[in-house]
C-alpha beads as a LAMMPS data file, in Angstrom:
LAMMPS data file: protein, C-alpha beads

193 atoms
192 bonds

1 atom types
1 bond types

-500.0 500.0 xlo xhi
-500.0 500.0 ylo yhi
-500.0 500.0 zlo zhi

Masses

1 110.0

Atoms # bond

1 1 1 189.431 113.596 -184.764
2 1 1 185.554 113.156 -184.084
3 1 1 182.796 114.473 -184.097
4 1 1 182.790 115.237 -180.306
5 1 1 186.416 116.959 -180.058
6 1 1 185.868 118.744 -183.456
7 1 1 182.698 120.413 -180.983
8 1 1 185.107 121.158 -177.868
9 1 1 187.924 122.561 -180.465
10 1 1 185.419 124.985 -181.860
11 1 1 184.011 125.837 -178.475
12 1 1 187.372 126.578 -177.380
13 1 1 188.236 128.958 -179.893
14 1 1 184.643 130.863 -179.662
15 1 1 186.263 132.792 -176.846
16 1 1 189.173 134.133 -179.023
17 1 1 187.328 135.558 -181.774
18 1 1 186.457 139.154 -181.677
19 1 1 182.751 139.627 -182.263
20 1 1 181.879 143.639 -182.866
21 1 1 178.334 143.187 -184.284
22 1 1 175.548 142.783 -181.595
23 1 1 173.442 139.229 -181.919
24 1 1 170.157 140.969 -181.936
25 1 1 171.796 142.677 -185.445
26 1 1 172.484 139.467 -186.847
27 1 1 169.774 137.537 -185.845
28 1 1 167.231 140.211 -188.134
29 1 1 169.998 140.532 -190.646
30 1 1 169.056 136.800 -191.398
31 1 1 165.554 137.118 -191.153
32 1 1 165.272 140.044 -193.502
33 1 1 167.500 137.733 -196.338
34 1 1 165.175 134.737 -195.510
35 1 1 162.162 136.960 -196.247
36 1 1 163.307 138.634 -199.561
37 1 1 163.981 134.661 -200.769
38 1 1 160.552 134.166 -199.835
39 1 1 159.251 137.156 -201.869
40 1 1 159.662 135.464 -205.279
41 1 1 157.700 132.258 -204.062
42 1 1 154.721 134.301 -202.471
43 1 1 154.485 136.751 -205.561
44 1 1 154.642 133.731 -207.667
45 1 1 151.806 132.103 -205.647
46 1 1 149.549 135.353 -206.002
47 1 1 150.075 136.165 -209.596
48 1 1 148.482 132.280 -210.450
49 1 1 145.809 132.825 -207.797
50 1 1 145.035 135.839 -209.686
51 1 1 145.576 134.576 -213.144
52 1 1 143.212 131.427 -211.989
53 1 1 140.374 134.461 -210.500
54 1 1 140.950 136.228 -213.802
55 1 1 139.733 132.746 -215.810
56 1 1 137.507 131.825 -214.052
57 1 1 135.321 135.099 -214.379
58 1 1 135.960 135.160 -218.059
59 1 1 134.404 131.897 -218.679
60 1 1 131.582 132.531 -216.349
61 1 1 128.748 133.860 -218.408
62 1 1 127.225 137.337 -217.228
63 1 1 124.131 136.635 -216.149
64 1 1 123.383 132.797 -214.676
65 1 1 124.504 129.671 -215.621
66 1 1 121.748 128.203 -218.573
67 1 1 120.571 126.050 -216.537
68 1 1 120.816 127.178 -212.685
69 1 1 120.672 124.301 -210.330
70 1 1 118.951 124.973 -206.665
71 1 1 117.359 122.924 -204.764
72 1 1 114.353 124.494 -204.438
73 1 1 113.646 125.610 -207.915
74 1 1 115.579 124.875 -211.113
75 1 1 115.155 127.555 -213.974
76 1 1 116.640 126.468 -217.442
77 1 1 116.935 128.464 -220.660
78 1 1 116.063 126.512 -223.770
79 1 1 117.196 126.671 -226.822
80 1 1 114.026 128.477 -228.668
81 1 1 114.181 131.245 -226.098
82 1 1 111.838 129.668 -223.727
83 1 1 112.933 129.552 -220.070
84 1 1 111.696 126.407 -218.127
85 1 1 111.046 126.516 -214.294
86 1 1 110.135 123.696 -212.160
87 1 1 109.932 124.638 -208.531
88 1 1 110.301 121.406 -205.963
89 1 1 110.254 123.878 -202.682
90 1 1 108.872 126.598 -201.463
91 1 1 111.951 128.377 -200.796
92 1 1 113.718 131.600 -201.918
93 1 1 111.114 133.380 -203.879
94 1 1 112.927 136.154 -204.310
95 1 1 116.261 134.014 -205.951
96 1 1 113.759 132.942 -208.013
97 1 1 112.800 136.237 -208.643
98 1 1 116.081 138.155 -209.659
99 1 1 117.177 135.109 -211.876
100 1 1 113.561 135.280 -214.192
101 1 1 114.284 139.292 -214.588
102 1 1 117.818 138.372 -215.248
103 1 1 116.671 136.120 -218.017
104 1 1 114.325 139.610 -219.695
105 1 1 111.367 138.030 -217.800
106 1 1 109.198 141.038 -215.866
107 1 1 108.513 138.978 -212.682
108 1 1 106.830 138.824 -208.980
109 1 1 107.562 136.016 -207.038
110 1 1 105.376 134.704 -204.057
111 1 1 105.712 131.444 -201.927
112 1 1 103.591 132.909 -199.084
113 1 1 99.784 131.649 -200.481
114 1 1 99.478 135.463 -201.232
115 1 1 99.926 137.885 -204.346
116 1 1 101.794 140.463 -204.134
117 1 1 99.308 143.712 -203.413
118 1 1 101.344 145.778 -205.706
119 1 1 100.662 143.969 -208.993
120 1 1 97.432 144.850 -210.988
121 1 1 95.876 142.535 -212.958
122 1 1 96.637 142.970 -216.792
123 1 1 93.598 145.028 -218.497
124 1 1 91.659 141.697 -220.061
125 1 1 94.067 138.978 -218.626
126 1 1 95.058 138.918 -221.298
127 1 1 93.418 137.009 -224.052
128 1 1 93.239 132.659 -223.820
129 1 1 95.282 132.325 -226.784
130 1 1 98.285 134.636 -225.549
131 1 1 97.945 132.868 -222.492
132 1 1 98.436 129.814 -224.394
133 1 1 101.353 130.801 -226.503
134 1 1 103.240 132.235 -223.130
135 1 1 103.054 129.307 -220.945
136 1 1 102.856 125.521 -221.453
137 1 1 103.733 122.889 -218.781
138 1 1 105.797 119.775 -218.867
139 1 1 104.863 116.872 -216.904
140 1 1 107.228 115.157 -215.086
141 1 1 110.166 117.207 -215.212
142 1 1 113.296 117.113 -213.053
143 1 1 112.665 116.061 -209.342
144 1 1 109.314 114.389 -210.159
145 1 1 107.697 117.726 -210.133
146 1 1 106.065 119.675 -213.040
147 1 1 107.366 122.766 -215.130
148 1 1 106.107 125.800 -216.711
149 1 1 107.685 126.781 -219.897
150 1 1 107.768 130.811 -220.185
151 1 1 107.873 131.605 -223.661
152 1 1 108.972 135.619 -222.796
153 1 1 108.790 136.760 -226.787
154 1 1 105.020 136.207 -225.613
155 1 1 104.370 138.283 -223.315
156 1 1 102.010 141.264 -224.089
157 1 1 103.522 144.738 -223.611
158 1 1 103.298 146.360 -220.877
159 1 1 102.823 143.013 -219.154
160 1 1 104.713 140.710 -216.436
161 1 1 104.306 137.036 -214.732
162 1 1 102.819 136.885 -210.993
163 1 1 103.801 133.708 -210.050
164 1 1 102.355 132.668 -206.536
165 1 1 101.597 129.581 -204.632
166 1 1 97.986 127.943 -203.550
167 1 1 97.233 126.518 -200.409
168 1 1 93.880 127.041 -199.215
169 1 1 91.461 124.248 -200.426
170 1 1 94.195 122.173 -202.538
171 1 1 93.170 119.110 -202.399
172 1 1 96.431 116.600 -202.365
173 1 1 99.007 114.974 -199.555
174 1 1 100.404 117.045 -197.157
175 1 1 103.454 119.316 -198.416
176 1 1 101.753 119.390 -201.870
177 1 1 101.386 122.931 -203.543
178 1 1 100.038 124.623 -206.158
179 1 1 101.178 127.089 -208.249
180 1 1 99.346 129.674 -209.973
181 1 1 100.879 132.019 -212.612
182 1 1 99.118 135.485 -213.960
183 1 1 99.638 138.089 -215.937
184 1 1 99.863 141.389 -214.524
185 1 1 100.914 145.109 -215.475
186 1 1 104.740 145.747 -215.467
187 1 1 105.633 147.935 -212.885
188 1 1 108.285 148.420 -210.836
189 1 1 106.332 147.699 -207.280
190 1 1 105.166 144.729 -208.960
191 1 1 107.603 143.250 -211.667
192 1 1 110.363 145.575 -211.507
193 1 1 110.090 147.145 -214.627

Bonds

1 1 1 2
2 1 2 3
3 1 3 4
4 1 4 5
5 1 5 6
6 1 6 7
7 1 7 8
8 1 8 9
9 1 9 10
10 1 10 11
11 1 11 12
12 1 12 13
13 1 13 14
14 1 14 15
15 1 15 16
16 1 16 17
17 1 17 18
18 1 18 19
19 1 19 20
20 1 20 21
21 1 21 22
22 1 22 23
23 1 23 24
24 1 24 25
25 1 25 26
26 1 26 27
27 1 27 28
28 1 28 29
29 1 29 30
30 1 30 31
31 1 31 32
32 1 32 33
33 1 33 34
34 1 34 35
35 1 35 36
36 1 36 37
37 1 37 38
38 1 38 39
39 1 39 40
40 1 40 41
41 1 41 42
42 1 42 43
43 1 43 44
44 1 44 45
45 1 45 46
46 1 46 47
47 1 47 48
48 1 48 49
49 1 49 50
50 1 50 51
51 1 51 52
52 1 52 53
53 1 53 54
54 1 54 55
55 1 55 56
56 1 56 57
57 1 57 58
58 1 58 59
59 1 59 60
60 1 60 61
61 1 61 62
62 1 62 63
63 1 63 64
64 1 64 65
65 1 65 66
66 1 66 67
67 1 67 68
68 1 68 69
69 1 69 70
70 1 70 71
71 1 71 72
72 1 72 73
73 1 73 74
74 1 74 75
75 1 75 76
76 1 76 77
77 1 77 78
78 1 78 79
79 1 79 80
80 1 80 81
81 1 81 82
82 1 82 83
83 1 83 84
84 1 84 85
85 1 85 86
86 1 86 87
87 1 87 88
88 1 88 89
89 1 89 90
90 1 90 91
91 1 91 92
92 1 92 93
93 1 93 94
94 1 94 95
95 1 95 96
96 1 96 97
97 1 97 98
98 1 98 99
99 1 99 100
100 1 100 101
101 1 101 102
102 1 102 103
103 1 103 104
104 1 104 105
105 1 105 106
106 1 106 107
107 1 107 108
108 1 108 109
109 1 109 110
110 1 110 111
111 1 111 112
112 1 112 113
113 1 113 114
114 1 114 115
115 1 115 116
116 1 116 117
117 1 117 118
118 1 118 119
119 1 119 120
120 1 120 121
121 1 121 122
122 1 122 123
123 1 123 124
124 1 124 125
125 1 125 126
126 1 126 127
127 1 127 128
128 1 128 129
129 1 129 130
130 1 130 131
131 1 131 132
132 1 132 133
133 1 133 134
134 1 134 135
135 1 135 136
136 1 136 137
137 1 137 138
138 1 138 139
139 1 139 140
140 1 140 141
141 1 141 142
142 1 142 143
143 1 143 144
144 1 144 145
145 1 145 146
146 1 146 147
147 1 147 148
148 1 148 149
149 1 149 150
150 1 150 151
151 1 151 152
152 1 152 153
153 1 153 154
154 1 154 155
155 1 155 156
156 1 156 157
157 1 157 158
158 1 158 159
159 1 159 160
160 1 160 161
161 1 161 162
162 1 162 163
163 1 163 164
164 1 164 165
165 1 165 166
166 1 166 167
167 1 167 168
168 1 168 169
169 1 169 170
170 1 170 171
171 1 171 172
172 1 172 173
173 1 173 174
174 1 174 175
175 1 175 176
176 1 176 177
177 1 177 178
178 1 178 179
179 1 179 180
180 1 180 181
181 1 181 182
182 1 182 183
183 1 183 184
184 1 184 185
185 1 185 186
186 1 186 187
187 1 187 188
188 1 188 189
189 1 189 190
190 1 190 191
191 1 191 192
192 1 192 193
């Protein structure tokens, strides 16, 4: 016997067997088994997509990475305590911001050739020496740009960084900016403390 009358046998007998379930009974009676096989392999899949979420945020420090790469503005905590910035682009002043309070630096942030109107100058400016001892640049840093090194044990109390941009009368190519930094009074308007 082949294949072909083996399939006209079994056709022949279809019509002689009693059939008291309806199709539509037996047709989700398989789909319910196929899904409970599947429940093992999706639960599986979730508990290592969980396990992998769970380790990743464990290794991930709380606040930033130490050294945050953008490509804007890089900002890099050193060994000493210091925090180095170098800013390449005039872009997201206020990332830059949220990640020098993060690091327990009192901060304002402007990329728009303005200060910011709330800050108020710190009584004195602070004296040249403490300026000295807070902020130091590096020439030549990543990106071809310069850096400011913010040492934050520095900082006077009651005092915060404005950090702003010049454009008016810089003499340099086209693009080119200046940065200014200053020390102002903490405040929340101003630094956020």
């Amino acid at each position: 016997m082949n294949d072909n009358e083996l399939i006209t046998a079994l056709r022949e007998q279809r019509g002689k067997v009693p059939m008291d379930t309806p199709v539509e009974q037996i047709i989700s009676r398989g789909r319910a088994v196929r899904t409970r096989r599947r429940i093992p392999r999706v639960a599986g899949a979730l508990g290592a997509a969980a396990a992998a979420a769970l380790g990743v945020s464990v290794a991930l420090p709380a606040s930033h990475p130490a050294s945050a790469q953008l490509a804007a503005w890089t900002v890099a905590r050193q060994g000493d305590g210091s925090i180095q910035v170098t800013i390449r682009e005039l872009r997201d002043p206020a990332g830059l911001q949220r990640t020098l309070r993060t690091d327990g630096v009192p901060a304002s942030v402007t990329f728009t050739g303005q200060q910011n109107p709330a800050c108020r100058g710190y009584p004195g400016g602070g004296s040249q020496n403490q300026r000295r001892h807070l902020l130091s640049s590096v020439a030549g840093a990543a990106g071809g740009r310069d850096a400011m090194v913010i040492h934050p044990s520095a900082l006077p109390s009651g005092a915060g960084l404005q950090i702003y941009t010049l454009f008016q009368d810089y003499p340099g190519p086209r693009g080119t900016f200046q940065v200014a930094v200053g020390l102002v009074q903490a405040s929340p308007q101003c630094t956020g403390s």
